[in-house]
C-alpha positions as CSV (number, residue, x, y, z in Angstrom):
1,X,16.3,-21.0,-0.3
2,X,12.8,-19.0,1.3
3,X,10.4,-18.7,-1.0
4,X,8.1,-15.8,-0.3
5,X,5.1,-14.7,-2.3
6,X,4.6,-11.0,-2.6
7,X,1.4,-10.3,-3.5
8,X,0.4,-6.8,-5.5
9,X,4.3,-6.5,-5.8
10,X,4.2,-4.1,-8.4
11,X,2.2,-1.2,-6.5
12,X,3.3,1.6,-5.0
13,X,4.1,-0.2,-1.5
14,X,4.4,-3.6,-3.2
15,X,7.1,-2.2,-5.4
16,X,8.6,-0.9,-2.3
17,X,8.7,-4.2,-0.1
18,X,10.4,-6.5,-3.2
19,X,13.4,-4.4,-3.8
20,X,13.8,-4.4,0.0
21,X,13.4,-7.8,-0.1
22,X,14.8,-8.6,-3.4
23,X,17.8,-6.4,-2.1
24,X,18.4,-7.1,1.5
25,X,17.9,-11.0,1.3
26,X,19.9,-12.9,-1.6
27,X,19.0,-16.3,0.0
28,X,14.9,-15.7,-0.6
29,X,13.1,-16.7,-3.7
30,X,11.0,-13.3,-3.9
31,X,8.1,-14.2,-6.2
32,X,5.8,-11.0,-7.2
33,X,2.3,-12.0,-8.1
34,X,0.3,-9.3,-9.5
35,X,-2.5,-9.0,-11.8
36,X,-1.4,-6.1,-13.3
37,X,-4.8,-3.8,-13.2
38,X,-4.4,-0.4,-13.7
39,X,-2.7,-0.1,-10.1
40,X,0.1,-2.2,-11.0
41,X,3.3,-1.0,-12.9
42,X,6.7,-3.7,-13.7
43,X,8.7,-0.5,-14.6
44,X,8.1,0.2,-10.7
45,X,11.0,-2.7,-10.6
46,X,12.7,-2.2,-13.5
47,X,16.2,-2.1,-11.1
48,X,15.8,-5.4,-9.6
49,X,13.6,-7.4,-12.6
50,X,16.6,-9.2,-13.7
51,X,18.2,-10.2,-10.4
52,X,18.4,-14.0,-10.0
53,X,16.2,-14.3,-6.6
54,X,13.4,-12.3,-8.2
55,X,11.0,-13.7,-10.3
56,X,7.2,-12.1,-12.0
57,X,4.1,-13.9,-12.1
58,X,1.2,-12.1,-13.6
59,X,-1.9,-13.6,-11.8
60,X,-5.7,-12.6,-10.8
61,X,-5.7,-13.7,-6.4
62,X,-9.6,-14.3,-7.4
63,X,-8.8,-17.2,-9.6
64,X,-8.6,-19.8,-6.3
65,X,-7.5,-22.9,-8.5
66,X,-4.5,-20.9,-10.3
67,X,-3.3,-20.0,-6.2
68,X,-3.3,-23.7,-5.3
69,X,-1.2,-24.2,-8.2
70,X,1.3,-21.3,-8.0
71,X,1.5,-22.8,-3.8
72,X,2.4,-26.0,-5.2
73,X,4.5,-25.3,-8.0
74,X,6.7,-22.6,-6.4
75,X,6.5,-24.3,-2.7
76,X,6.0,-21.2,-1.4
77,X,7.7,-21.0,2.5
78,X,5.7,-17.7,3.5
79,X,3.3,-14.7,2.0
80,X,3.0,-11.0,2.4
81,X,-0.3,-10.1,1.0
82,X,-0.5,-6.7,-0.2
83,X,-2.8,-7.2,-3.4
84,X,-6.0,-5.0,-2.8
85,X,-8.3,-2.3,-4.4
86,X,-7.5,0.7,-2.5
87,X,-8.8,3.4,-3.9
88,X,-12.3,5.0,-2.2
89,X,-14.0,7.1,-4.8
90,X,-13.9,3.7,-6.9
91,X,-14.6,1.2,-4.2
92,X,-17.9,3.8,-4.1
93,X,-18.4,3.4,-7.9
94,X,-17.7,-0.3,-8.4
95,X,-18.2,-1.8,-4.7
96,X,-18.2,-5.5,-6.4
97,X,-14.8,-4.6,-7.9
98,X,-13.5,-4.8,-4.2
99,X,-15.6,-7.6,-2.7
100,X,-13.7,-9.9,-5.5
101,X,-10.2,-8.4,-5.0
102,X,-9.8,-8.0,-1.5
103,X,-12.6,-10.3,0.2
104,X,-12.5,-13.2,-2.0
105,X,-9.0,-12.9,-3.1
106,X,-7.6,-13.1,0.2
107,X,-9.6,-16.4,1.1
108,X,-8.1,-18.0,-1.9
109,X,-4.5,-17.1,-0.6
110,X,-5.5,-18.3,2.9
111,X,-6.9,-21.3,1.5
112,X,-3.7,-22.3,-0.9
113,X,-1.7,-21.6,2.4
114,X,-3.7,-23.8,4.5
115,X,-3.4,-27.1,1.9
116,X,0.4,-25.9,1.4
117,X,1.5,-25.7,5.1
118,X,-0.7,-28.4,6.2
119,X,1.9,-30.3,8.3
120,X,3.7,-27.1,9.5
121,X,0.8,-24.8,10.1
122,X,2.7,-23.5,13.3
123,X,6.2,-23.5,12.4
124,X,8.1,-22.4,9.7
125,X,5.5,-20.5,7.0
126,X,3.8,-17.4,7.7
127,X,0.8,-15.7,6.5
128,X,1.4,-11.7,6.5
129,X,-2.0,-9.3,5.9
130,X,-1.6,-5.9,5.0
131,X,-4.6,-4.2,5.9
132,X,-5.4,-0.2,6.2
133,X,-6.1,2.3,9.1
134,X,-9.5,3.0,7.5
135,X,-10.9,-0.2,9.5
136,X,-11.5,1.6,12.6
137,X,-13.8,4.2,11.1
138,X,-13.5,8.0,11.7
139,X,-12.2,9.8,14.9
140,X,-13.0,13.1,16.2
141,X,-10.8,15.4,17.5
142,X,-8.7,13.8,19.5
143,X,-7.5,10.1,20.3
144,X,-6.0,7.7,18.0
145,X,-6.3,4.4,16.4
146,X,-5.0,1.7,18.5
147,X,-5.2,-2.2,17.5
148,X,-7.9,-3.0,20.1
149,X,-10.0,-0.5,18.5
150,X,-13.3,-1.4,17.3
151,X,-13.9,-2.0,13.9
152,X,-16.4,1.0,12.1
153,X,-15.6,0.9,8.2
154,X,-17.6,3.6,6.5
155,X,-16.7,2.8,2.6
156,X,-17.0,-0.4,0.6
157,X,-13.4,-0.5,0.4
158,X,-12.4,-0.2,3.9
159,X,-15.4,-2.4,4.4
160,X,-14.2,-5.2,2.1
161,X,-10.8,-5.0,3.9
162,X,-12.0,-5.0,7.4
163,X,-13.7,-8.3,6.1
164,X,-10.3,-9.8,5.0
165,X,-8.8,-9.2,8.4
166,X,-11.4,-10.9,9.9
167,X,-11.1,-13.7,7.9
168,X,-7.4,-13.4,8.5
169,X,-7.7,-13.9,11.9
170,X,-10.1,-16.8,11.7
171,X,-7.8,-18.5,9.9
172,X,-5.7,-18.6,12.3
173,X,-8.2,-19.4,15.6
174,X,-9.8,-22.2,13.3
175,X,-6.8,-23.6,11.2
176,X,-3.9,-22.9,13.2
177,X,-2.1,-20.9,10.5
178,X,0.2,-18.6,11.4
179,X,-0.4,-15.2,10.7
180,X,1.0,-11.2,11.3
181,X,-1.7,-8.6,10.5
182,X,-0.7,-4.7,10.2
183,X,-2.7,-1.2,9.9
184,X,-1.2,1.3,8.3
185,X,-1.8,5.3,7.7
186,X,-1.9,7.6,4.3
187,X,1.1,6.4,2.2
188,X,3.2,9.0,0.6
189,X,6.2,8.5,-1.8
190,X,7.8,7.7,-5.3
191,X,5.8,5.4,-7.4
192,X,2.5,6.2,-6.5
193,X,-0.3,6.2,-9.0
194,X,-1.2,9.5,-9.9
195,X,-4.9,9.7,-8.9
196,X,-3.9,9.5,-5.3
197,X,-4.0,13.2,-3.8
198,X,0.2,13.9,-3.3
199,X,1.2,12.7,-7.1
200,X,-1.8,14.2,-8.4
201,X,-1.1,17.7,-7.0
202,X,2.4,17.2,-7.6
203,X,1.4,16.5,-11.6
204,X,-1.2,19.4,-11.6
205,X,0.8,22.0,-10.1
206,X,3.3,21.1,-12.7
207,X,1.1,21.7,-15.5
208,X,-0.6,24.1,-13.8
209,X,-3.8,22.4,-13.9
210,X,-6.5,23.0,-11.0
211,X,-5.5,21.3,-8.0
212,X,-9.3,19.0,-6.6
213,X,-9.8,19.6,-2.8
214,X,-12.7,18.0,-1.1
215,X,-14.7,20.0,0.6
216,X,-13.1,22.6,3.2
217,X,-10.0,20.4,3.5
218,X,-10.5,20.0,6.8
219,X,-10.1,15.9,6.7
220,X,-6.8,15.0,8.6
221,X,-4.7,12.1,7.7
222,X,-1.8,10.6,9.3
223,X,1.0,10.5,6.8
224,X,3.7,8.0,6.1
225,X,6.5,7.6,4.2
226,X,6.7,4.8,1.8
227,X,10.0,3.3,2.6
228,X,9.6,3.4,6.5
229,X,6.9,1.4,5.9
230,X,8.6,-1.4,4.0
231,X,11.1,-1.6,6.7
232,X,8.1,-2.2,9.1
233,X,7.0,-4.5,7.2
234,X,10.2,-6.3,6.9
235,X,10.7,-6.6,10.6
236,X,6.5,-7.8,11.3
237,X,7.2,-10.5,9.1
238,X,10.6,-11.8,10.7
239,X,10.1,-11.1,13.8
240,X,6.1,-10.3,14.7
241,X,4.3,-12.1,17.3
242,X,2.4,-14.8,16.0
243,X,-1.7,-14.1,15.6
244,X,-0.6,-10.5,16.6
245,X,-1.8,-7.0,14.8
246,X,0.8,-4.3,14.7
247,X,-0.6,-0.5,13.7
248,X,2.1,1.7,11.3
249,X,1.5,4.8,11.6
250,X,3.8,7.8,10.4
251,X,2.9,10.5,13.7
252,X,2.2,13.1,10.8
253,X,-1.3,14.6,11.2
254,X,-1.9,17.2,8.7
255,X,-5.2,18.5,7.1
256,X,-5.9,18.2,3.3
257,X,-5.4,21.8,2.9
258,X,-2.7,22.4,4.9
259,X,-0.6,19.5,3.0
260,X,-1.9,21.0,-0.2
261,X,-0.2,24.4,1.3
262,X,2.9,22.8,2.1
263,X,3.2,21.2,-1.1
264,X,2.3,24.2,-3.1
265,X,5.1,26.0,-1.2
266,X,7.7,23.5,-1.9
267,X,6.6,23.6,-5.9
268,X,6.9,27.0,-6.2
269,X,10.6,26.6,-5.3
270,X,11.6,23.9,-6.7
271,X,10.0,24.6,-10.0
272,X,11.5,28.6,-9.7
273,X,7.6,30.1,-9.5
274,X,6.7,33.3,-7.6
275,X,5.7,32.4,-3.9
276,X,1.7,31.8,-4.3
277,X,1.5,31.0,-7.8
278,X,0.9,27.5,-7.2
279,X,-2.0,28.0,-4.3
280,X,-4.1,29.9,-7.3
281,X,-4.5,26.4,-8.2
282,X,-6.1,24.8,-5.4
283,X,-10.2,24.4,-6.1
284,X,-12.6,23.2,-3.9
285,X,-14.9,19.9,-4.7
286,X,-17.9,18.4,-3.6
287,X,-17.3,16.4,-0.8
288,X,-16.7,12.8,-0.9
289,X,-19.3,10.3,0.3
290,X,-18.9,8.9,3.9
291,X,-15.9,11.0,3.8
292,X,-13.7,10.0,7.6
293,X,-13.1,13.4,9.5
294,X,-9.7,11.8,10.7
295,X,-7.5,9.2,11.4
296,X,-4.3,9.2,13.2
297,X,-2.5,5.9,14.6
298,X,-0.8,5.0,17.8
299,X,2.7,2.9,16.6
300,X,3.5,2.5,20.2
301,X,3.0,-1.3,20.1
302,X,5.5,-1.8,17.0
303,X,7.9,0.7,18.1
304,X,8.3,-0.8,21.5
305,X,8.3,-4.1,20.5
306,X,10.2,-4.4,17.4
307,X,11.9,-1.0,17.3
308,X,10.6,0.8,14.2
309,X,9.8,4.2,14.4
310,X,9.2,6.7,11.4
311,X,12.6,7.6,9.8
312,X,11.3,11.4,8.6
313,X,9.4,14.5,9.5
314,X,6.6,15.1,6.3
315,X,8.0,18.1,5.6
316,X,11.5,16.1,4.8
317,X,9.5,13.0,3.4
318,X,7.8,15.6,1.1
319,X,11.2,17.4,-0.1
320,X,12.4,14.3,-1.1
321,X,9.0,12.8,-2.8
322,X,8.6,16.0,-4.6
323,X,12.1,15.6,-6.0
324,X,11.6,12.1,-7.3
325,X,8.4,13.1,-9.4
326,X,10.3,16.0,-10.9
327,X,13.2,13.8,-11.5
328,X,11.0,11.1,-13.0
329,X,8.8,13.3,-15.3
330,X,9.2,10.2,-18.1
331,X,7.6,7.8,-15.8
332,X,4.6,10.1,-14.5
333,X,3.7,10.9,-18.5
334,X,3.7,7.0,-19.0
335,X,1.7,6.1,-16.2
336,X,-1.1,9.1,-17.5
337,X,-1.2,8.5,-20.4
338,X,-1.5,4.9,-20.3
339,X,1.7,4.0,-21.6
340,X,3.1,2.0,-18.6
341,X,0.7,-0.9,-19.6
342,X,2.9,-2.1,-22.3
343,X,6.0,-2.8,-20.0
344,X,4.7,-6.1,-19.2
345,X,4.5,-6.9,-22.6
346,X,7.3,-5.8,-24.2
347,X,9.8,-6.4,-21.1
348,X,8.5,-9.7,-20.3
349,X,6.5,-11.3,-23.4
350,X,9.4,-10.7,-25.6
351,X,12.3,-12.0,-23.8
């Protein structure tokens, strides 16, 4: 039996890439490692926590000696690294926050993989990086965001993870590891944590609180749907060119305001509101600091070569992650107001 370490497994993506894992493969060990910050949620998982190849380890990627040990203990065949501090306006606040998480963390990973795998750097394990499209820096209006593009972080967080896939990639020129890096766009879906902008307007429209909109809303973001992008990540790992970068993007460019629209539109139905009520909402914020104009991403390279390609249009992708927050109304109050933090405890300290 594959053992594979997911790492910040109970995320929003993470969450997403063990229950296709968890789900698709029977034969792999799928071990979730997460620390459990305020990001992480087990009730993400709740549907697959007591399947037989899944198993929860609550664990901080910073504490190198506890990694060697987990490698060891677990013999773990291959890793899919998702664990990070992703969110701007804090890496801005509380830069040193992400320098741990994402620069530091990472090496230890890379380090308990490079004792583990020792004899077999080239073979049978393999080292997967998620990284972000925010690497590359900000693009005007046109062109897009290929994986020879330069690096040009702007923010503390997209600088601390442009520094991980560097050290990524060293790893594997010096070491020998083998190693899969991907870039991905704006992820949108069910399970995302609430400060992020679709959730949050989704929740505010609902309650008919103000709706926050940097600036003019003219940033563009490429937009792409949670699940498509577990499926890419299930096919980089298997079947991803060794020491090779792959760039996931959704092809949906929108502006901030016009998503906002959209969204607003599709609330207003769904929730039985006269057309406009919910666009009263929208309010206009200072703009954030080193805030990228745009970012869009060419997927040629994975679509050509391992056949993924985006399985919706946004508008559909929206429709459907609209329903699931309305749907899920318990889980949205227990991730704001906190209560979400005691799953851990009384799901898994209490067994």
């Amino acid at each position: 039996m594959k053992t594979i370490l997911i790492t910040g497994g109970a995320g929003f993506i993470g969450s997403h890439v063990v229950r296709l894992f968890v789900n698709k493969y029977p034969d792999y060990s799928i071990i979730n490692l997460d620390n459990l910050t305020y990001a992480g949620n087990l009730a993400n998982l709740a549907d697959v926590e007591k399947m037989s190849n899944y198993e929860f380890i609550k664990a901080d990627i910073v504490e190198g000696v506890t990694m060697m040990e987990i490698f060891r203990a677990y013999k773990v065949d291959g890793v899919i690294h998702l664990a990070a501090e992703s969110h701007v306006d804090r890496s801005i606040s509380s830069p040193m926050e992400f320098i741990h998480a994402n620069i530091v963390g990472t090496v230890n990973l890379l380090n308990a993989a490079r004792i583990a795998w020792k004899d077999n750097l080239e073979n049978e394990n393999r080292f997967y990086h998620i990284s972000t499209d925010e690497v590359y820096g900000s693009l005007g209006d046109t062109g897009f965001f290929t994986e020879s593009t330069a690096y040009d972080p702007r923010s503390p967080y997209s600088a601390s993870k442009a520094s991980s896939d560097h050290l990524v990639r060293a790893y594997y020129h010096t070491y020998k590891l083998s190693v899969v890096l991907s870039n991905c766009s704006n992820n949108y879906g069910s399970f995302q944590f609430p400060e992020k902008l679709i959730p949050l307007a989704i929740n505010n429209i609902r309650n008919n609180k103000q709706i926050p909109v940097y600036g003019k809303g003219e940033n563009v973001r490429d937009w792409l749907y949670v699940e498509d992008h577990a499926i890419a990540i299930d096919l980089i790992y298997h079947w991803g060119l060794n020491g090779e970068t792959y760039n996931i993007g959704g092809q949906n460019e929108w502006k901030n305001i016009d998503l906002i629209r959209l969204l607003c539109k599709i609330m207003d139905k769904k929730l039985d509101r006269e057309p406009g009520t919910s666009e009263k909402l929208i309010t206009f914020v200072k703009d954030r600091a080193g805030h990228d104009l745009r970012y869009a991403i060419d997927s040629s390279k994975i679509q050509e070569e391992l056949g993924w390609k985006p399985s919706l249009q946004f508008e559909e992708g929206m429709e459907k992650t609209i329903d699931w927050y309305l749907a899920n109304e318990k889980w949205m109050k227990n991730v704001t107001s906190g209560d979400y933090q005691k799953y851990y405890e009384e799901q898994y300290l209490k067994r």
